[in-house]
N, CA, C and O atoms as a GROMACS GRO file, in nm:
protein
  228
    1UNK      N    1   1.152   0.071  13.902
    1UNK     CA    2   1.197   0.200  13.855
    1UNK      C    3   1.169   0.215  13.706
    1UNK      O    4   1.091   0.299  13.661
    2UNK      N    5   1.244   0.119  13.622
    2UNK     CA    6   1.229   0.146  13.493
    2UNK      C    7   1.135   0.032  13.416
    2UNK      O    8   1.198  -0.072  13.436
    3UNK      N    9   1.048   0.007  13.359
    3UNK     CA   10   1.014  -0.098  13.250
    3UNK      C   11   1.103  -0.112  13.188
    3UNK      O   12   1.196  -0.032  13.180
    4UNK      N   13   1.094  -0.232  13.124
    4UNK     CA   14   1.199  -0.316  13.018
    4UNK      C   15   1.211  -0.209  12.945
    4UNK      O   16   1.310  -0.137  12.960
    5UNK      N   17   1.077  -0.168  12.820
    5UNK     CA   18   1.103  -0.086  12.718
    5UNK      C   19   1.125   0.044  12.748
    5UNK      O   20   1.169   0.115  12.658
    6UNK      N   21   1.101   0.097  12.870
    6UNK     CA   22   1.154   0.264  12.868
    6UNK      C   23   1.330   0.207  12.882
    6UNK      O   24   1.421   0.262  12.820
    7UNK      N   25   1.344   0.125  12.948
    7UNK     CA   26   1.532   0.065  12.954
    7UNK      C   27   1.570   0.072  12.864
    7UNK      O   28   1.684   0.114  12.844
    8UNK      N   29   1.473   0.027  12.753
    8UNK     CA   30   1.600   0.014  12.609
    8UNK      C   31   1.561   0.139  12.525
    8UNK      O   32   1.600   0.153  12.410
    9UNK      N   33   1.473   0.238  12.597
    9UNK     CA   34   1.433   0.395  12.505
    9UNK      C   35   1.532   0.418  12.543
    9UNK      O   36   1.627   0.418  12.464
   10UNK      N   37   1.550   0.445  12.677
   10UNK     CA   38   1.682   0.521  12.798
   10UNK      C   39   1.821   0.431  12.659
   10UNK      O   40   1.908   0.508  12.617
   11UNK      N   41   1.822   0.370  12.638
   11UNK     CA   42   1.949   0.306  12.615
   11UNK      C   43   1.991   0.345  12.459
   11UNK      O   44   2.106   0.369  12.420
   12UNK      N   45   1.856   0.344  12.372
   12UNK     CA   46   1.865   0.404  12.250
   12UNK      C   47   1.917   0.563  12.218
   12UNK      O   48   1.991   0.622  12.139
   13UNK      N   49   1.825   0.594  12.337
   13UNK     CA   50   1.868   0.764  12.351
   13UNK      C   51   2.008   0.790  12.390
   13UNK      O   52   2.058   0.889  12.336
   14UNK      N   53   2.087   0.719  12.479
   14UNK     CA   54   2.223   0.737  12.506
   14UNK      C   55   2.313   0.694  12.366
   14UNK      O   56   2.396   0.772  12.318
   15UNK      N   57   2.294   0.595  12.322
   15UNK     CA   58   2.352   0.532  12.166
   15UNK      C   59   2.364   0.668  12.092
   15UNK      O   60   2.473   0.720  12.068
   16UNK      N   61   2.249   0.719  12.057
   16UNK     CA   62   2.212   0.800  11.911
   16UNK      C   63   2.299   0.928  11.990
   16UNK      O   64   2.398   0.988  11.946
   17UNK      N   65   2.239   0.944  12.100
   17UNK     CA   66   2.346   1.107  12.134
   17UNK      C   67   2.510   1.070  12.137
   17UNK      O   68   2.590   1.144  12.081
   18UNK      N   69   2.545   0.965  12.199
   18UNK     CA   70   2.672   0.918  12.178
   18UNK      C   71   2.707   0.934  12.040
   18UNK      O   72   2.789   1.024  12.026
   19UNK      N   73   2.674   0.877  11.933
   19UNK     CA   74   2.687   0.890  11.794
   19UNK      C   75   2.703   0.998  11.801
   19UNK      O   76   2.820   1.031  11.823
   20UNK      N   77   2.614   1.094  11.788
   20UNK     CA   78   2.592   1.204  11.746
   20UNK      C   79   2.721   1.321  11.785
   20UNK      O   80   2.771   1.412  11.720
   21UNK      N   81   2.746   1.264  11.930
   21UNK     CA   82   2.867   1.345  12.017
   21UNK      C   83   3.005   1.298  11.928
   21UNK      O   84   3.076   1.387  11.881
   22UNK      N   85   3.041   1.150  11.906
   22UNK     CA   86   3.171   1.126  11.835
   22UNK      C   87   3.154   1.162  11.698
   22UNK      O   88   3.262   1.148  11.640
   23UNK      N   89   3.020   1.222  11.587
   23UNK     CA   90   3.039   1.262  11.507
   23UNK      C   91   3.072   1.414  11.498
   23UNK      O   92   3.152   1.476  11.427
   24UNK      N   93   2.984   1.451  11.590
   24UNK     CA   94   3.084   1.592  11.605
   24UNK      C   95   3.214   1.654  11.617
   24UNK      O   96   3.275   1.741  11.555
   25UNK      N   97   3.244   1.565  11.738
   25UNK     CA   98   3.426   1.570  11.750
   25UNK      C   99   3.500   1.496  11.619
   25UNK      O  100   3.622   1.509  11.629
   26UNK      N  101   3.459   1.424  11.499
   26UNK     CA  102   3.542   1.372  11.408
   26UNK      C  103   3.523   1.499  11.277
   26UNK      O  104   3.617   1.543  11.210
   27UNK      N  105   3.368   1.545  11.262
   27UNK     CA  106   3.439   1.678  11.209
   27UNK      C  107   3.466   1.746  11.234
   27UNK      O  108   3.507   1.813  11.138
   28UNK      N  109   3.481   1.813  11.364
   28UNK     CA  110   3.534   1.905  11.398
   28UNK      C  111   3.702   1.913  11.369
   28UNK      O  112   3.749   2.014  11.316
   29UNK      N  113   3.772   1.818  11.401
   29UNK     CA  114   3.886   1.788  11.414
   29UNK      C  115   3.981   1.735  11.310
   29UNK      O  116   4.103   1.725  11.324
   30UNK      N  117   3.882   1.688  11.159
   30UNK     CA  118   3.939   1.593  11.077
   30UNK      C  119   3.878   1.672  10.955
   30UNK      O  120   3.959   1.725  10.880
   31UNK      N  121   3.729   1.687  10.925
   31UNK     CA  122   3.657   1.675  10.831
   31UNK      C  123   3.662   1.868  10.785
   31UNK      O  124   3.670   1.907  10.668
   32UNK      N  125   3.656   1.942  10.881
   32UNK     CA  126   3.617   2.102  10.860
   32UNK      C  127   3.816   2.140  10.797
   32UNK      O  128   3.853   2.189  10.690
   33UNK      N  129   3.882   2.103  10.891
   33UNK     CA  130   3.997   2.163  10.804
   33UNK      C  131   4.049   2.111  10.729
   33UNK      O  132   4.152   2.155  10.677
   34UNK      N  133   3.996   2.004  10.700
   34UNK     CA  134   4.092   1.945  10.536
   34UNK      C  135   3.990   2.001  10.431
   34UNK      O  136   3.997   1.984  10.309
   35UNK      N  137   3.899   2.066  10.497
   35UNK     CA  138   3.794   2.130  10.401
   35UNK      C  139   3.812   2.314  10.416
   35UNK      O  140   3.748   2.388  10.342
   36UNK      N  141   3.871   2.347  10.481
   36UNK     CA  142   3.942   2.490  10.467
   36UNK      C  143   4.055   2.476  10.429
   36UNK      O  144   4.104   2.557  10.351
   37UNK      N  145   4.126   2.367  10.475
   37UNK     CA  146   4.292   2.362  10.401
   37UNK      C  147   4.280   2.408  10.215
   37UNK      O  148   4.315   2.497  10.138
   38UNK      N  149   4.209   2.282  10.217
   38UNK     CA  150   4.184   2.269  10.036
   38UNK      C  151   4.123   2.382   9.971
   38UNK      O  152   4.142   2.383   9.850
   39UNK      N  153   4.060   2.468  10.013
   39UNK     CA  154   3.975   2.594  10.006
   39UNK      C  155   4.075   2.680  10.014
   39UNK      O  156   4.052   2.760   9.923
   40UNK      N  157   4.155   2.706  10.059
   40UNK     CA  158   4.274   2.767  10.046
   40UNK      C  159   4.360   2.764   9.969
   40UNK      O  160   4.380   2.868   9.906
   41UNK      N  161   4.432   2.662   9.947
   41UNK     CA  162   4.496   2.638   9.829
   41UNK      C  163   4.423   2.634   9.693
   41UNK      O  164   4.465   2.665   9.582
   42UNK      N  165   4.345   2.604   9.718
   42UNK     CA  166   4.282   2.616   9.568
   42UNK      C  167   4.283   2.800   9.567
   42UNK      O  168   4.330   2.842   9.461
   43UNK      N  169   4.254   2.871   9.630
   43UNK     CA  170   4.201   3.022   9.674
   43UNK      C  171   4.368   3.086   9.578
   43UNK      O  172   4.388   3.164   9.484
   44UNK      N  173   4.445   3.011   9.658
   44UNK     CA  174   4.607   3.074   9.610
   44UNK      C  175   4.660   3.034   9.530
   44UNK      O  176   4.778   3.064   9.516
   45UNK      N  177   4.577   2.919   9.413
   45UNK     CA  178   4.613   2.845   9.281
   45UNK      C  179   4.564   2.969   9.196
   45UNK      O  180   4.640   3.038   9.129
   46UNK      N  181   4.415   2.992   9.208
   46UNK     CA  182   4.332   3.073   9.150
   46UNK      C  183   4.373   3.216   9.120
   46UNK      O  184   4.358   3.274   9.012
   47UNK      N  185   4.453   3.289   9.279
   47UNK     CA  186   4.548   3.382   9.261
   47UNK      C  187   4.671   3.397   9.194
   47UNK      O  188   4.707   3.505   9.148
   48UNK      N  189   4.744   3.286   9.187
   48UNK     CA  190   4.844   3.274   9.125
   48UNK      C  191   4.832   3.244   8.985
   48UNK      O  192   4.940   3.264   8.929
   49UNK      N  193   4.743   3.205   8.908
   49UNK     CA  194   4.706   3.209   8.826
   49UNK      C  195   4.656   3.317   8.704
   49UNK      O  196   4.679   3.338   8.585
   50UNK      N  197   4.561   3.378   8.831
   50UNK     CA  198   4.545   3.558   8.751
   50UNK      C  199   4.671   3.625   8.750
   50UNK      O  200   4.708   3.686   8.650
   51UNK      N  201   4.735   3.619   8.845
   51UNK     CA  202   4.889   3.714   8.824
   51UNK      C  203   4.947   3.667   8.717
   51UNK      O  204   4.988   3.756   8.641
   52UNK      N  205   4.972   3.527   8.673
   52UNK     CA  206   5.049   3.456   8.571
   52UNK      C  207   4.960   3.526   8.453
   52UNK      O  208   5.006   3.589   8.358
   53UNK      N  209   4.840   3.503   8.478
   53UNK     CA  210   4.758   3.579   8.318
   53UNK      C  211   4.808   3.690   8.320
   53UNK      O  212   4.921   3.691   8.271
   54UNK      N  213   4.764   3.811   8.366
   54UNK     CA  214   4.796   3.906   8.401
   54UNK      C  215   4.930   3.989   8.349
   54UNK      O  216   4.940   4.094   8.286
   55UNK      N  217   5.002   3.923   8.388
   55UNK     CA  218   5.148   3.962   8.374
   55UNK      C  219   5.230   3.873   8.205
   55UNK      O  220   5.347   3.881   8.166
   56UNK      N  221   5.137   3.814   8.155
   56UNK     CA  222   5.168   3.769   8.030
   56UNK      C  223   5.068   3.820   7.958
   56UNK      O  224   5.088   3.805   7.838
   57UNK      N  225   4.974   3.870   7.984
   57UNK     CA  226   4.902   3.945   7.865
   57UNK      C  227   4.972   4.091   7.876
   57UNK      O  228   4.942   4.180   7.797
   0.00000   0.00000   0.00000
């Protein structure tokens, strides 16, 4: 059915998409909203900030 080396192509190709699949699900889940969280708060530092100018000039 298979040669040795198409076995270990077949086997490389499952590895790298595997990778590829648990790197997706780790940013999806970990990496994107601690990266909108922080984008946010910084967003409502920045706002709170002009009002503080603002209202003291």
């Amino acid at each position: 059915m298979f040669e040795f080396d198409q076995y270990l192509g077949f086997l490389a190709f499952l590895t790298i998409l595997t990778l590829g699949f648990w790197l997706m699900i780790f940013l999806l889940t970990f990496v994107i909203p601690y990266w909108i969280g922080g984008s946010l708060i910084e967003r409502i530092k920045e706002i709170r900030d002009a009002r503080k100018a603002k209202r003291d000039s």
